[in-house]
N, C-alpha and C positions, 0 to 999 in steps of 0.2 A: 327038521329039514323042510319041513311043508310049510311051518311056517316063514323062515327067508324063501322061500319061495314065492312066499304070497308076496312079503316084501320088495323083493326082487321084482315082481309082475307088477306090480304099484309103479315103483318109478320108471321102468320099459313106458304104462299106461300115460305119465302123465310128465314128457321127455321135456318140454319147452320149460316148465314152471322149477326143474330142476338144472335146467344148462341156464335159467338165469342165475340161483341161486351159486353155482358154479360159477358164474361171471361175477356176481358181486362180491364172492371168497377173494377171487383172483386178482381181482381189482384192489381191495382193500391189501393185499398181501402184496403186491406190485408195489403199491406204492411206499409202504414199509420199507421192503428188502432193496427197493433204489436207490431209499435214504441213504440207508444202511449203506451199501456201498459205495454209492457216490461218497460220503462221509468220511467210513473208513480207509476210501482211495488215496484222498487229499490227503488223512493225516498221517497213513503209512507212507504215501510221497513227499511229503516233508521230513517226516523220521528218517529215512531211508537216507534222504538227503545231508541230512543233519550227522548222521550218523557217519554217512561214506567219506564227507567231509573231515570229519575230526577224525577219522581213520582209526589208529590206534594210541588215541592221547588219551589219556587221565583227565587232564588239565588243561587249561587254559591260564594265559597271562592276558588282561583284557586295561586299558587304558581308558581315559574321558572321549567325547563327545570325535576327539580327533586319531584316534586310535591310540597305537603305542611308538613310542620315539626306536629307530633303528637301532641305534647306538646299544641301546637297553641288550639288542640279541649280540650283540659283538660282544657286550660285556661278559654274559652269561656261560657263552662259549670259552672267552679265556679263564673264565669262574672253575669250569669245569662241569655246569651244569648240562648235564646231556645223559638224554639226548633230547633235544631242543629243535622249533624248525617255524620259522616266520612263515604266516600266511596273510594273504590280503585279498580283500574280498570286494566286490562290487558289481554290479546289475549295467547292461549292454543293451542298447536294441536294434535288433537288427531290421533294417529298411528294406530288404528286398522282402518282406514279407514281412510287410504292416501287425502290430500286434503280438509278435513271437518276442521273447526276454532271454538272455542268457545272461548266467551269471559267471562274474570270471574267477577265477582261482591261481591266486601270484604266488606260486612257491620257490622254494629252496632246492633244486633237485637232488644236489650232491646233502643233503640233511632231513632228506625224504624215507632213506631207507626203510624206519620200524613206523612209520606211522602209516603211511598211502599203500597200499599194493596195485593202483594202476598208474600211479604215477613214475614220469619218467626215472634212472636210473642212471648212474657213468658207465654201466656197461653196457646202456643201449644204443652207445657209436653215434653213428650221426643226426638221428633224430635229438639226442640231446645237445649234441652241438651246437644244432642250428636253434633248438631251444633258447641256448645262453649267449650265443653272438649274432643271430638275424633278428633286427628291428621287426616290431609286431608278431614275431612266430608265437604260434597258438597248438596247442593239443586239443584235439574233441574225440568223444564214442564215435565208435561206427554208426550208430544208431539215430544221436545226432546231426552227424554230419548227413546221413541220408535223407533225414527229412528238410534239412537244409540247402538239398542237391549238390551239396561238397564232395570235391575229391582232395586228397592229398596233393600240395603243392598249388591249391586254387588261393585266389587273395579275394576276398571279400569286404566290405564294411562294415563297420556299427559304429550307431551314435551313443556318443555315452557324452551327458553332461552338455547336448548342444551341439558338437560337435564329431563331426564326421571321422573316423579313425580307420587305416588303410591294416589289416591283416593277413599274415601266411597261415594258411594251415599246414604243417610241415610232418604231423604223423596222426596218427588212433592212437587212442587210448585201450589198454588190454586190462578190462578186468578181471579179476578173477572167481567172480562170482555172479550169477545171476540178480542178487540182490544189488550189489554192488554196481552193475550195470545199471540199475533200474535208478540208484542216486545220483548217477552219471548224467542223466537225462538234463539238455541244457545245458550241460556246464563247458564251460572253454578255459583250459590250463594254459597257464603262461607262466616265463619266466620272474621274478619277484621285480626285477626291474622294470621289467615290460611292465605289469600291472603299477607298478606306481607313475608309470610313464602315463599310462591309460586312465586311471583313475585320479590323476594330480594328487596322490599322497609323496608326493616327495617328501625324503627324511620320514617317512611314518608309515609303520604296517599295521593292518587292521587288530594282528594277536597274533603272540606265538604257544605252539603247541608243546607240550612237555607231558613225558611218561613218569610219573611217578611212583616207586613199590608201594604197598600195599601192606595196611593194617600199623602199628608202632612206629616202624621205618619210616611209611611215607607220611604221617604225620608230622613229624620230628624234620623232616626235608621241608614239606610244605612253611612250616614258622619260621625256619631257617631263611629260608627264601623269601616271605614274606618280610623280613626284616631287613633285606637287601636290595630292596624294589624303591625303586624313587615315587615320591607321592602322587595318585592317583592313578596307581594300576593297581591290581586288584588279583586275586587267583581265585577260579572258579572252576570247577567241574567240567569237564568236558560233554554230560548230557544235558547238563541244565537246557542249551538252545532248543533243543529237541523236544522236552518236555516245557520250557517256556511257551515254543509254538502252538503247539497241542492246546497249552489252558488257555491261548488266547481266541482259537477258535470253540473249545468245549459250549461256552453261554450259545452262539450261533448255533453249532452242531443239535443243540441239545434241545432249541427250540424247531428246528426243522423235524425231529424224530418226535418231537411231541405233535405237530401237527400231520404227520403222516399216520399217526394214531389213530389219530379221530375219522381218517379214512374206513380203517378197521373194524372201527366201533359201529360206525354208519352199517357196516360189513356183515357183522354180529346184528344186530337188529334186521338186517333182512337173514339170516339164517335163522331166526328166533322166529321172524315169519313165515316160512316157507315151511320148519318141522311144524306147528303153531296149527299152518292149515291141513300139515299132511295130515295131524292126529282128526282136524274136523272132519276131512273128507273120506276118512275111512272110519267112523263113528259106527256104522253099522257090522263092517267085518270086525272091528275091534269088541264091541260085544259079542259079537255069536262067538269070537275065537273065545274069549274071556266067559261065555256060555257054556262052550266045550271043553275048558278045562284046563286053558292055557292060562299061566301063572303071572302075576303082576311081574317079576322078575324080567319072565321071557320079554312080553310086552317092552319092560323099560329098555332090557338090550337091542330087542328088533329096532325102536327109536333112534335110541343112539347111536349104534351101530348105523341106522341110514344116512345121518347129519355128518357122523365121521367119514364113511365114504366118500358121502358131499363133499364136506371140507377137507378131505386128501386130497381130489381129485385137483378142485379151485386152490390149493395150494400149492400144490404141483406147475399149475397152470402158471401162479401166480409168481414162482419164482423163475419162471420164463420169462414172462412178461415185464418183471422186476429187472432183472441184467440187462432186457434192450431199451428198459425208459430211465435206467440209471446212467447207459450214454449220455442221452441229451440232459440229466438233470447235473451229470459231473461237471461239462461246462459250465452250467451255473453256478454250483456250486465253486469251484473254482475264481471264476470270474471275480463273486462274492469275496472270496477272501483277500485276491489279490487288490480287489477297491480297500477296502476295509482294514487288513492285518498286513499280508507281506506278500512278495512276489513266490509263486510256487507253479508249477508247471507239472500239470498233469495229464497225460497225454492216452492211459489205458485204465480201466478199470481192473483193480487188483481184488478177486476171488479168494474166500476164506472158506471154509468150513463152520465156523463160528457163524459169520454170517447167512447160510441156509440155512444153518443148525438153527435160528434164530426164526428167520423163516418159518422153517417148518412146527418150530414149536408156538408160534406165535398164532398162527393158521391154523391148527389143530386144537390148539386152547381155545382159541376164541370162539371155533365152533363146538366144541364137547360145551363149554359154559351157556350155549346161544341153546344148547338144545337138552338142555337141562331140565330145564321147567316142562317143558311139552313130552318129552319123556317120564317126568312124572306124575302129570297129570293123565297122561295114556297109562299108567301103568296103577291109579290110585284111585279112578272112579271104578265103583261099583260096575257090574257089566251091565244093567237096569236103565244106571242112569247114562251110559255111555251112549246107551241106543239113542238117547233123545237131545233135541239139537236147544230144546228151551232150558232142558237144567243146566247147559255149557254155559248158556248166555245168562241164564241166573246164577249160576259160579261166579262168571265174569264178576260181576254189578254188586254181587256178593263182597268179593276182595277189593272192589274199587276205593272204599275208604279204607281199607289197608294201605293197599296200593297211594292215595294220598297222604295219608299220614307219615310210609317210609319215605318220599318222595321231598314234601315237605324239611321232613328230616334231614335227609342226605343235603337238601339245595342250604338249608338254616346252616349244617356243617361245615360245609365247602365255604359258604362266603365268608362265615364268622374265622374259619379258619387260619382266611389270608389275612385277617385282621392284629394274627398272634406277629408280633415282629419277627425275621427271620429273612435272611439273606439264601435260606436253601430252594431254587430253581424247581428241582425235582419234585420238590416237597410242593412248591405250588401248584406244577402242571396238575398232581394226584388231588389237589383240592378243588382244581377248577374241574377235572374228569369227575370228580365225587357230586360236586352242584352240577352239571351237565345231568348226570343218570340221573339228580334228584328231579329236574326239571321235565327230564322223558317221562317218568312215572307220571307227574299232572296230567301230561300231556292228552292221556285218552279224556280223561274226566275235564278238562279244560275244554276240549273239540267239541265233546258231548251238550258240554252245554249254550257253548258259542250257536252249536249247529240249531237248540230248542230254541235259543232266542230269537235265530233267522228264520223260522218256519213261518210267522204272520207275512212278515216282510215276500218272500218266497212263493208262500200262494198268490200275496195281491200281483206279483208283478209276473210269473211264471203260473200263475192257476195249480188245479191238482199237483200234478206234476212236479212241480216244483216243491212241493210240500213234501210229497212222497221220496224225494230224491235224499232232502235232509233226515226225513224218519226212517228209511231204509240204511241211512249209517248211523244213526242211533242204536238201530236194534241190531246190525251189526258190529257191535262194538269192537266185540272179540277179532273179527277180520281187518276191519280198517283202525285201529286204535295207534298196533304197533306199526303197518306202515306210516303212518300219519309221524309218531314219532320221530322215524329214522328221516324222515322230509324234513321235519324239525331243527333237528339235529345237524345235516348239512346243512342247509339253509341258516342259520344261527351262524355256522362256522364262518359264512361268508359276508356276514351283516358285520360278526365281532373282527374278521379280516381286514374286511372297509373301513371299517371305522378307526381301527387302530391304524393301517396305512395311511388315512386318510388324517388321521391328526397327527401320526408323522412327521407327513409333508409339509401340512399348515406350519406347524410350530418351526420347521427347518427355513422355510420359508421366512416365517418374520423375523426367526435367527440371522438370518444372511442379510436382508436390508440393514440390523441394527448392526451388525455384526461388520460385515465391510464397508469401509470409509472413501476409501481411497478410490478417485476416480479409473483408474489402470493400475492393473498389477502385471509385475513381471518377473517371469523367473524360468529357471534352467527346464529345460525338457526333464518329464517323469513320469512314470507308471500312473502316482495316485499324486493323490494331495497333501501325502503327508512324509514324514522324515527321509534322510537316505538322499536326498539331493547333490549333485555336484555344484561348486558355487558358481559364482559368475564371475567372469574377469574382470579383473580391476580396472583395464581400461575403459572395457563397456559400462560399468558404472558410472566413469569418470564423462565418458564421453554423452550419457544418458545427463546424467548433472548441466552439464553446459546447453541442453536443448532447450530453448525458449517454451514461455508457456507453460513453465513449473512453478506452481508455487512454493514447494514442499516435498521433498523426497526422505520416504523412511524406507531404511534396511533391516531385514529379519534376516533369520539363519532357523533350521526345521532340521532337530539331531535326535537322536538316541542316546540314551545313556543304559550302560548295559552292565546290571547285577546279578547277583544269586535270584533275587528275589524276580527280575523280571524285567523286561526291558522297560524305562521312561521314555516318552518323549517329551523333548526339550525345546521349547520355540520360544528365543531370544530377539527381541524386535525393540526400535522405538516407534513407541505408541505414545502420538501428542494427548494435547487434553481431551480434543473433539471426538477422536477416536475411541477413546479409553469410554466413553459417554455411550456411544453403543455394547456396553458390553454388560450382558445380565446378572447379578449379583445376587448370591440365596438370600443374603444377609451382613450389614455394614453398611455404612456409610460412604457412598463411589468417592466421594474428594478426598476421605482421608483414608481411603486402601491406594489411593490414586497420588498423595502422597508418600507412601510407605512404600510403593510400589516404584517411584522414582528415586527416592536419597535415601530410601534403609537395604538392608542386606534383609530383602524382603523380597515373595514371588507370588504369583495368585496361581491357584489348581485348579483343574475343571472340575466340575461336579464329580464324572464318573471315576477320576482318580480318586478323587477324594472319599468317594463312597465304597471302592475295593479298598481301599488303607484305612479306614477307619477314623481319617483326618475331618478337622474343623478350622475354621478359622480362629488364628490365634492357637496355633500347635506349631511345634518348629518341623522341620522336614530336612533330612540329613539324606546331601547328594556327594558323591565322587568326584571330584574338581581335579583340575590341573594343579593346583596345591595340596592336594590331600582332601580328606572329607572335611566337610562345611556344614554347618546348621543354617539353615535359612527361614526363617518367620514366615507364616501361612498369613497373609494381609487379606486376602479374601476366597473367595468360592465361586467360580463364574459358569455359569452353562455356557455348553460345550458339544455339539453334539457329530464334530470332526472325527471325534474317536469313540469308541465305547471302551479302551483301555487308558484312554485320560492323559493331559495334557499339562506340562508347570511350564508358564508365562513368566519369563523374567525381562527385564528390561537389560538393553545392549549395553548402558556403563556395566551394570552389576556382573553381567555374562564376561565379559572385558577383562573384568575386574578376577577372574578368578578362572580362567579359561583362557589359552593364548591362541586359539583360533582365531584370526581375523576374518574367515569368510565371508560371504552375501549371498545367498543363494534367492532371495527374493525383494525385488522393490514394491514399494508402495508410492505409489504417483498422486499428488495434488496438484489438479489444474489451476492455472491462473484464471481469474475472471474474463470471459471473453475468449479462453482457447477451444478450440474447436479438435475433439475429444480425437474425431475419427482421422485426421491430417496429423496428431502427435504420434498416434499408434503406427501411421505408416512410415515417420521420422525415423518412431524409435526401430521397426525392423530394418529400414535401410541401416542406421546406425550399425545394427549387431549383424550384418551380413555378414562380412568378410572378416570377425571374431568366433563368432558363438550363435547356435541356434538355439531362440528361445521361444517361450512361448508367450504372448503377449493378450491378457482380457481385459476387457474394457471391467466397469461395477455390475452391470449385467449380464456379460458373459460367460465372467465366472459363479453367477448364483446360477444361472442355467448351466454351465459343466457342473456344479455340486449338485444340482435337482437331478441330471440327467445320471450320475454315478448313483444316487440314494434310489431311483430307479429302478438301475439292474441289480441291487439287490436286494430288492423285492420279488424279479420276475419270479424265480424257485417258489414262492410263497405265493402267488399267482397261480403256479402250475397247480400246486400242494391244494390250494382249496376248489378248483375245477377238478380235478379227478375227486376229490370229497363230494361231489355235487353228481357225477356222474354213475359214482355205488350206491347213490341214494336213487337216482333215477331210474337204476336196474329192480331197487327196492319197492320202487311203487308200479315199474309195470310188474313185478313179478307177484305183489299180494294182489295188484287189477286181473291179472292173468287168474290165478288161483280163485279172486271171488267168482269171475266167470263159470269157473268150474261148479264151485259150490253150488250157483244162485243159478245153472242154468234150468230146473226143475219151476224154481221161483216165477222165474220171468216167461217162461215157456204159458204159465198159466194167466200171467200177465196175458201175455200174445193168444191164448184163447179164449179171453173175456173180452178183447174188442179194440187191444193196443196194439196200432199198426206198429210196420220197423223203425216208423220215420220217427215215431212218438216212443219207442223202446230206446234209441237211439240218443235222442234228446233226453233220455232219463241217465240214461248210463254216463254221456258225457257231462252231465251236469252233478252229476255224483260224484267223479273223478275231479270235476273244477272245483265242487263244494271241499276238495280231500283238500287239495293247491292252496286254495285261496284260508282254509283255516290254517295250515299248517305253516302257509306264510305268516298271518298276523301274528298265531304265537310263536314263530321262529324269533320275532323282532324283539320283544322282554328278553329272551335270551341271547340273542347277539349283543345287545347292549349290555346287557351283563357280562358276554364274556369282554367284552369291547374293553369296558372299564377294569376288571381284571390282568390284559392283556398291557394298557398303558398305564394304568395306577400301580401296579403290582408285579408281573413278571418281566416287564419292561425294565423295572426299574431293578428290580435284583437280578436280573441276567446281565443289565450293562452300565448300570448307574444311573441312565437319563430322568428326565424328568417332563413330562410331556404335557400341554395342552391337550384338553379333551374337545374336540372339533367332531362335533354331529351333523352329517351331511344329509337331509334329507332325500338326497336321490340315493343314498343306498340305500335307505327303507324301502324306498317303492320299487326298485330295482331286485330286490330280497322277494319282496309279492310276489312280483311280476315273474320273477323265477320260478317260486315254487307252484305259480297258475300255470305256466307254462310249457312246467314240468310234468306237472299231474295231468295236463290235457295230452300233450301228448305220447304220453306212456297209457293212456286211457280211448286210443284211437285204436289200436289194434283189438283191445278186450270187448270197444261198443259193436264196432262191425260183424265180433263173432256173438255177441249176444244178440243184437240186430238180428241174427239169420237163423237162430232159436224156433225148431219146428214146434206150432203147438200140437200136435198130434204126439211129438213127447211127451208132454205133459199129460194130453190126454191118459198114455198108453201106462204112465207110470202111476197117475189118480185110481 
């Protein structure tokens, strides 16, 4: 009992250098359990979705690029197949509030029964009525419509495809579950007509749903029916969309959770410092107790026991702080997917158990590990040599070639590791975490000796003083080694950050000049840049053709193709020769893929398709066609870096040729010699006024809207390494705090020999700049390692790219500049209270 007692009166004594440690738990653990949520919000709001939508289907019947022909569910119905129910699907945006997306939902009401339970019914009277005979009638949640400001009976807008579309909202929708409400979110039912009225799928619904028994039976139906299906529909699972969505964000998700880590870790190296010093600074109670008879046991638990309280408490804290920064990081994260993958709308963060659970064991493990060592080093020196502060610091200096040797080890592990081929994500983050810890370990012995080589340099320019400032962290190894690390450590994180954003961007950049030709591009209003487009009307194409000032007009079309395996996207264009000349190729010859690619039954892939399929050039590739399945010849391999789920480029005869979509959802404009770029683009919007609202970029406008979407989703990754730089800055005033403590006997004697405050002052803060300024230069070998890691390496197997390595020298010195910055002012509050060091202390304690 006496002894938690003493325990106990230890941290009461010494409250500051423990509520820091307490902030740097909470921090590291904040931003963890945000990931965490913001992550598992999105994907549970997609599932959910995914899910309330296919209701109670089995099955799906799914069609090519243009969905599935009407006709097909008529048939199916007099087949006998049932129960059966057309749905049709497509994305809205609503104008009175910029930015907000619904999606619609074209059902069948009277063939709704076993599949929906909030969808309408024939015994719900008049709401269904007006359902199936009032133009534009719409169903929404209550929940929806309120944050829409909607009442029953209101007629609002949305643009879909360009154009403006007049709607009723004629009732709510009644879920009957709280999950099921939660899939609701966004969504606007409509009659199957309406929706194809809305959507221009005339004659064609997106897929219909089918219940099939289960086990022998519904096998034996499935082949049956599959053998009754006209070519290129296709019967798929009814979760597949759900868990398609899911894998196409997991690479994202998974590098976000890997970088919230390293928060953590920053987190754990300052708990490692704060038990570290608590053992120094009770070196004398720790012998007398261990004098009087108290057991290495007790010792080791009183330790640990104080680190876990610590880390409860900052864990605790931290999953507070965690749910209110996971608010603002689910925006982004969101944002991120819906640039990137697909439209989802997430509106509340969704609470687990799993996820605290996660939390809390994550916060608790990292500090029982963090306080390992110092607990058993308090509980394994003799009580003799505990008393004394030079056998600590000969221990130290002792294991330091240990200490390099593991260090060494772990960093030769981790790099040679990534070197083994392997497409596993997880398996690299644990290789690049294993050379990071190898890297920490140098780090004391690396500081140590930067700081002997600055000592000449130091006196000439700073006298005494300056000399003493570097040999006072030398011989405190043990106190400034491992903050100096965890500097390191963030610091590193934000140089390998930079660098990897930053060549990025370069590379996306030179992509997009080589990459777009066409002087103006045009095409239908849309979320992102990619598939899912409404097309463009034919007259406004017709009418764009006849404007002066064109040399050259090429038509594309930007589809999905949707399998077991995952959805494709499909973009069908003509690409002249000049065009086809910007486009970067792993491997081949561009005239003769550029050949092949115009008169064979031939397509090019982007890289990161080709690199989740396992494809080459010169491998055939079998798609879903409006005639049945087709092989098509791989002519080449192009970067790509529009998607991270990969792209197949086919030219518009061949598309034609096996597809009876005629759409256009985008032009490509070649100016005449002499047309004046900025007077065509105002032609062309007069043109498409009184049609279609489009959106219209000049060749520049559009690489600036591409640079400006690769942007926001980076900001989350922006946030992710400021808060890493900010556990670290708790870390260094909090081992500055603590030397305080230790050294104030030190300096006291200092200040009794003759060292005014002003000259105590200038020691301490140039002690703190020498921490900064070392712990910058070696942050920068490790940022660049993790830099190249991150673009060579997990880049590449989380999404296929293949990236330019662009070394920016202002994040080097930006990276300094931070951790001088850092260390001085986390070193402002410790010099002032050392500064004011009575020497009559010293005296009284000499």
């Amino acid at each position: 009992m006496i002894l938690w007692l003493a325990g106990w009166r230890y941290l009461l004594r010494h409250p500051l250098q423990i509520v820091f440690a307490v902030v740097g738990v909470a921090l590291g653990v904040a931003v963890v359990i945000a990931i965490d949520l913001a992550n598992s919000s999105a994907e549970r709001a997609f599932r959910q979705s995914a899910e309330t939508l296919s209701g109670s289907a089995t099955h799906q019947l799914v069609g090519g690029s243009g969905g599935v022909d009407e006709t097909l569910y008529r048939q199916l119905r007099l087949a006998g197949w049932r129960p059966a129910a057309p749905v049709i699907e497509g994305f809205a945006a609503f104008p009175a509030r910029p930015g907000t997306t619904l999606q619609i939902l074209g059902v069948d009401p009277l063939a709704e029964g076993p599949f929906r339970n909030y969808s309408p019914r024939a015994g719900d009277g008049t709401q269904l009525g007006r359902l199936l005979t009032e133009p534009g009638a719409c169903l929404m949640s209550p929940q929806t419509a309120a944050s829409l400001a909607l009442q029953t009976n209101d007629s609002f807008e949305l643009e879909i495809g360009g154009e403006l579309r007049r709607l009723t909202l004629v009732g709510l929708l009644q879920p009957r579950s709280q999950v099921a409400a939660r899939g609701l979110d966004q969504l606007l039912v409509t009659d199957i007509a309406t929706a194809q009225e809305l959507l221009a799928m005339h004659g064609r619904i997106s897929r219909i749903d089918l219940i099939l028994p289960e086990g022998e039976t519904g096998l034996a139906a499935r082949d049956r029916l599959q053998s009754l299906l006209p070519a290129g529909t296709r019967i798929i699972p009814a979760g597949t969309r759900g868990e398609i969505m899911a894998q196409m964000t997991r690479a994202f998700q998974l590098n976000l959770t890997a970088l919230s880590l390293l928060a953590l870790v920053v987190g754990m190296f300052l708990i490692y410092n704060t038990m570290t010093f608590s053992v120094l600074q009770r070196r004398p109670l720790l012998g007398a107790l261990r004098t009087l008879g108290v057991t290495r046991r007790e010792i080791f638990a009183l330790v640990l026991a104080e680190a876990l309280a610590v880390g409860m408490v900052g864990t605790l804290l931290g999953l507070l702080l965690g749910t209110l920064l996971a608010e603002g990081l689910l925006a982004l994260v969101t944002r991120t997917i819906n640039d990137l993958y697909f439209v989802v709308s997430v509106r509340q963060l969704s609470f687990s158990a799993a996820s605290l659970g996660k939390g809390l064991l994550l916060g608790l493990g990292a500090t029982a590990a963090a306080a390992l060592a110092p607990a058993i080093e308090a509980a394994g020196a003799p009580p003799r040599n505990v008393l004394s502060r030079s056998v600590l610091e000969s221990r130290r200096r002792r294991l330091l070639p240990w200490a390099l040797a593991l260090g060494a080890t772990l960093l030769a592990a981790g790099l040679l590791g990534m070197a083994v081929p392997s497409k596993s994500v997880p398996g690299s983050f644990l290789l690049l975490f294993t050379a990071i810890t190898g890297y920490a370990l140098l780090t004391p012995a690396a500081a140590a000796g930067l700081l002997r080589l600055a000592q000449p340099l130091l006196k000439r320019t700073f006298g005494v003083l300056g000399k003493m400032a570097a040999r006072n962290l030398v011989a405190g190894l043990s106190r400034t080694g491992v903050a100096s690390a965890a500097l390191v450590i963030a610091v590193a994180a934000t140089v390998g950050v930079g660098i990897m954003i930053g060549s990025f961007r370069v590379t996306v950049e030179q992509w997009l000049q080589s990459y777009l030709r066409a002087d103006i591009y045009l095409t239908t209003a849309s979320a992102s840049f990619g598939p899912g487009r409404t097309p463009l009307n034919p007259e406004l194409i017709a009418r764009v053709a006849e404007l002066p000032g064109i040399e050259r007009l090429t038509r594309a079309r930007h589809l999905n193709l949707e399998t077991e395996q995952g959805f494709s996207e499909l973009f069908s264009a003509e690409i002249p020769a000049e065009s086809f000349a910007g486009y970067w190729f792993a491997e081949g010859d561009r005239e003769a893929i550029y050949q092949a690619f115009q008169h064979q039954d031939a397509v090019i892939v982007s890289e990161p398709f080709a690199y989740h399929r396992g494809l080459r050039r010169g491998d055939r590739l079998r798609l879903p066609t409006d005639r049945g399945e087709r092989e098509f010849a791989i002519a080449g391999v192009f970067t790509d870096y529009g998607s991270d789920q990969g792209r197949i480029t086919m030219s518009r005869r061949l598309y034609e040729k096996y597809w009876d979509d005629r759409g256009v959802d985008a032009l490509g404009i070649y100016l005449a010699p002499g047309t004046d770029a900025e007077q065509l683009v105002g032609r062309l919007r007069a043109a498409s006024a009184d049609l279609q609202q489009v959106v219209v970029y000049s060749n520049r406008g559009l690489r600036e809207a591409s640079l400006a979407t690769f942007d926001r989703t980076f900001a989350v990754t922006a946030v992710l390494r400021t808060l890493a730089v900010l556990v670290a800055f708790v870390g260094i005033l909090n081992a500055l705090m603590a030397m305080q403590i230790e050294r104030s006997r030190e300096l006291a004697v200092l200040r009794a020999g003759g060292l005014t405050p002003r000259q105590l002052w200038g020691l301490v803060i140039g002690e703190t700049g020498l921490i900064g300024l070392v712990a910058g230069v070696l942050a920068l070998p490790l940022g660049v390692i993790q830099a190249l890691v991150l673009i060579l390496v997990i880049n590449r197997r989380s999404f296929g790219w293949t990236m330019q390595t662009h070394l920016d020298p202002a994040v080097l010195l930006q990276a300094v500049a931070l951790a001088l910055a850092a260390a001085l002012l986390a070193g402002l509050y410790p010099a002032w209270r050392m500064a004011r060091t009575a020497p009559a202390l010293a005296l009284r304690e000499e």
